[in-house]
N, C-alpha and C positions, 0 to 999 in steps of 0.2 A: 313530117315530124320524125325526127333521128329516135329509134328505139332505144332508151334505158337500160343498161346496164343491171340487172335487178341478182339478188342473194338472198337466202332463208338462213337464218337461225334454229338450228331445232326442227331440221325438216321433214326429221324421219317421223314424228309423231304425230298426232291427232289433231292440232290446228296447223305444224308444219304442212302436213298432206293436204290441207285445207291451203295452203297457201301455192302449193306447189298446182294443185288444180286450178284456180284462181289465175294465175300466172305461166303456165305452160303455153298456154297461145295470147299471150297479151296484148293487142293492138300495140300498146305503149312500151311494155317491158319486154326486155327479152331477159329469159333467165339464163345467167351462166354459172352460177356457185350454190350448191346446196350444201349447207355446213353444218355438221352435228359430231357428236361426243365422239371421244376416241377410238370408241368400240365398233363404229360407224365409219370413220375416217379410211380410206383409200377402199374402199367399195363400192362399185355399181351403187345407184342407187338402189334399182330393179332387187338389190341385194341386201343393202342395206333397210330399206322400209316394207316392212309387214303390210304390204298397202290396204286398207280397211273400208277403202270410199265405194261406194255404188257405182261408179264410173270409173272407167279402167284406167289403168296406171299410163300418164299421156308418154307417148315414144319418144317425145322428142329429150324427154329428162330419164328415161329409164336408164341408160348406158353412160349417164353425166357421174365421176367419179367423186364421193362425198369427201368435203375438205373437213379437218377439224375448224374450230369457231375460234378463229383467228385472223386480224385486220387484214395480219399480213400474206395468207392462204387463201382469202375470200378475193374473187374480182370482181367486182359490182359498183354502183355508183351509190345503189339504196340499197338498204339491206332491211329485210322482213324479220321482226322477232318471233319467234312462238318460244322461248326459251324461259324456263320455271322463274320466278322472279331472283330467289337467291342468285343464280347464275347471271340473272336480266343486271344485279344492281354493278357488279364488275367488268362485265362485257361490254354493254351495250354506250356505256361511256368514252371505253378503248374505241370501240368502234368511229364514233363521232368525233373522238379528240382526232382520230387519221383522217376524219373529212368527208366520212361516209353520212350520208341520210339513214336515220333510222326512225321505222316506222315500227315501234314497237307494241305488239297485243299482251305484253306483259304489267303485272302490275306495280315494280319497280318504283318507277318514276311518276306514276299519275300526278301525284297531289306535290309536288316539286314546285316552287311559287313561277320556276321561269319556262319551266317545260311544258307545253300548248297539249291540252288533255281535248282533243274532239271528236265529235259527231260533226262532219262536214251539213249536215241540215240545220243543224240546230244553233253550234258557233263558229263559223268560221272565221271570223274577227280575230280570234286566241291567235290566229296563226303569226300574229305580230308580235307574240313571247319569243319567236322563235329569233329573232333579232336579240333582245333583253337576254335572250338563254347564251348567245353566241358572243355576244361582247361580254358578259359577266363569267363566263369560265373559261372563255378564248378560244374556243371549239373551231375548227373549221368546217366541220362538217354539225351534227344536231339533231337531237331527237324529241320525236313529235309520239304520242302517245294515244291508243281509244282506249275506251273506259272498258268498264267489267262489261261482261255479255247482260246481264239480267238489270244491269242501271242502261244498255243501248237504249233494250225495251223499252222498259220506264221513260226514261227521260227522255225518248223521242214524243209520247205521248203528251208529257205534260209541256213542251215547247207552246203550242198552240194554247195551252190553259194560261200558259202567262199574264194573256189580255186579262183575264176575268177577274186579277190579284192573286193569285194563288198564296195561298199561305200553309197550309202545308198536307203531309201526304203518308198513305198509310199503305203497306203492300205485305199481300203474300204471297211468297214467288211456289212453283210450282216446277222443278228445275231438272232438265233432261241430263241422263248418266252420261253421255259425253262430253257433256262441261267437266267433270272428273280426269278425263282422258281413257286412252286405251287399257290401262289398269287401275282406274282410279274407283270404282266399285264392283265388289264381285256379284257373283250371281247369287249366293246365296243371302249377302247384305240387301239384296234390292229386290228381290222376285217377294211377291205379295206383302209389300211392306211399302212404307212410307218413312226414309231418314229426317229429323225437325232439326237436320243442322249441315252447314256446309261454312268450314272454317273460313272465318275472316270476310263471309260475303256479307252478313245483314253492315259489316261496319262498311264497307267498299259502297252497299247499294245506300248508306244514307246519307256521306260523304260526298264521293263523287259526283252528283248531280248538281251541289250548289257549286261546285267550280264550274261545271260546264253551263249552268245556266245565270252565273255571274255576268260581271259588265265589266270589259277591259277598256282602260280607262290610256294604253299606250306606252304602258309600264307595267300595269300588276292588275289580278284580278280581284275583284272585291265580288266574294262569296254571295251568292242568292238568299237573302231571308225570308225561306223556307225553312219550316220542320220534317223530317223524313222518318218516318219509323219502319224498319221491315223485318221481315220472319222471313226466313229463308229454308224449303225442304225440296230434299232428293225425291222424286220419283222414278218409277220405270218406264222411262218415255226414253227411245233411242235418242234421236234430236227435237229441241225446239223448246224452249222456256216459256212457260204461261203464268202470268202473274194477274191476281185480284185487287185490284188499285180502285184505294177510298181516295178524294183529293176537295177539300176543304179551299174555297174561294171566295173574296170577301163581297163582290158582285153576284154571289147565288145562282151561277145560270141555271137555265132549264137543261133537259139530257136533250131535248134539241138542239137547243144554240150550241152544248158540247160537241155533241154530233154534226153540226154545221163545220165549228170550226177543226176537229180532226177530219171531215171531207175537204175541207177548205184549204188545208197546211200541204202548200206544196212549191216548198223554195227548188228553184232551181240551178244547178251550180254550174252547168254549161254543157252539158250532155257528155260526163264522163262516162268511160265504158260501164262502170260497175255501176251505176245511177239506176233504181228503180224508176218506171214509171210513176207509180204514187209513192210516197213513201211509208203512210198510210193508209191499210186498207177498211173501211168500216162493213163489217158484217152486220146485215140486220134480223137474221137467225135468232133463235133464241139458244139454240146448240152451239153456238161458234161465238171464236174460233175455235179450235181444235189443231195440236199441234199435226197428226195425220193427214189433218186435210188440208192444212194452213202455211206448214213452214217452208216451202218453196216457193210462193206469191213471189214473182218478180224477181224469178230466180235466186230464190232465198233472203232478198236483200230488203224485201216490204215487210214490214209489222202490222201486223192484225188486230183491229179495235174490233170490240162485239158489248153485247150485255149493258146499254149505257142504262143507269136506271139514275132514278133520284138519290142525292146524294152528297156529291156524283159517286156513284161504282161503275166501275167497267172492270172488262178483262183483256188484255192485251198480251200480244202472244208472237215470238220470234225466233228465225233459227239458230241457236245459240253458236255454231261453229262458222257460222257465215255472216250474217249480219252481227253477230256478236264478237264477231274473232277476227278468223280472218280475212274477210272481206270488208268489213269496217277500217281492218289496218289497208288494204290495198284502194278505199276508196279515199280514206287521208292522202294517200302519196300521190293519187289521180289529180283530185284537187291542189296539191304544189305545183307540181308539174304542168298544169292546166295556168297557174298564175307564176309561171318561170322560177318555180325555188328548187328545181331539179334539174 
């Protein structure tokens, strides 16, 4: 298999660097363009990004000179978004109209009727908007979108509740300070404190879910009729999102049969690189999950069930810059590639 062509958007910051590790030794991609703000542009990277990961800055990208975010500067075949969504709704179009794939973790586009919003476990089916997106704006190239990090969570849980009618669902997330980015809470906002708000999420986490767990019909999605309500707060957790999920189903199961069928939910999409083993993992603790102990399962890319009581409540618990970010966007583009759209 001929290696891809692969580019970052935004690569100098906190899901960029997430993307660039992800991507440095890719079976599939090779990266050749990392592109970020002007301020950044013709710099080493090794120079350009403040690199912040537990794992050291990969060699093979540190001497790679940063291009500004430009179709015509970028050399790649797909190109990875991490870029603020303002920037995501002007760019990432240029991009696609020139014929590049993008796989975008910005929040832009999600809810666009023709632009494929997935979770590769949950709907891969969407990926046939990408035809309806491509003939409706004349795009040669197209962009493919994951969801917010704290709806991955969520909504890979309640995939498997489906069977039971689900009808609708109540959360409160519990949300690591590097979903903010590398300056996006200070230290004195967050140490012994608790923030009850994080702009635009509870709308994105109640949103988002009925598109992804809709029924595409070959043309357009028709939204989940499900209710979502969610509360959304900052804690001081470096990485990993935990959320307290009530979910109301009109077949009542027991927190076994729940518990059956999240051990049970395990699609599989053909052994891409970035594919957890489980995708979820059930904890039978009464302590866990825990994002300390929990947000690396399957190298960051499994979600942790724990707590099922009557109800149903559970707690469900994931790495928000990995399986929420950028590794959710690099396991979309596995899965095209995997079925020839790259």
């Amino acid at each position: 298999m001929e290696a891809v062509k692969a580019g970052i958007l935004g690569a100098t910051g906190a899901v960029g660097q997430r993307f660039v590790e992800a991507l440095a030794n890719h079976p599939w991609f090779e990266l050749t363009s990392l592109a970020a703000s002007e301020r950044s542009a013709g710099k080493t990277y090794k120079k350009a990004a403040d690199w912040r990961l537990d794992s050291p800055l990969p060699e093979s990208v540190a001497d790679l000179e940063v291009v500004p975010v430009d179709p015509e500067k970028v050399d790649a075949d797909v190109v990875f978004s991490a870029l603020p969504a303002d920037l995501a709704l002007g760019v990432e179009p240029a991009f696609a109209k020139a014929g590049f794939a993008v796989a975008s973790n910005a929040s832009a586009y999600r809810m666009e009727k023709d632009i494929p919003l997935v979770i590769p476990e949950v709907n891969p089916d969407h990926l046939g908007l990408l035809e309806v997106q491509q003939d409706s704006r004349g795009w040669d190239g197209y962009i493919i979108t994951n969801p917010n990090c704290s709806t991955i969570v969520m909504t890979s849980t309640l995939k498997p509740l489906m069977q039971f009618g689900l009808e609708s669902v109540q959360v409160a997330t519990m949300q690591a300070i590097s979903g903010a980015g590398f300056r996006g809470v200070s230290g004195m906002e967050i140490y012994d404190n608790v923030i009850p708000y994080i702009g635009n999420e509870e709308q994105k986490m109640e949103a988002e879910p009925l598109k992804l767990l809709g029924e595409f019909d070959g043309a357009e999605i028709t939204p989940a009729n499900i209710k979502v309500s969610a509360s959304c707060h900052r804690v001081p957790v470096i990485d990993g999102h935990t959320e307290a999920i009530w979910a109301d189903m009109r077949d009542a199961p027991t927190p076994e049969e729940v518990r059956e069928a999240f051990q049970n939910f395990d699609p599989k999409l053909g052994k891409l690189p970035s594919e957890p083993e489980k995708v979820l993992i059930v904890r039978d603790e009464d302590n866990r999950p825990q994002p300390r102990l929990d947000r690396n399962m399957g190298k960051g890319m499994s979600i942790s069930v724990g707590r099922i009581r009557e109800g149903i409540r559970y707690i469900a618990m994931g790495h928000n810059t990995i399986r929420g970010a950028a590794g959710a966007s690099v396991l979309n583009a596995e899965l095209l590639h995997s079925i020839g759209k790259l």
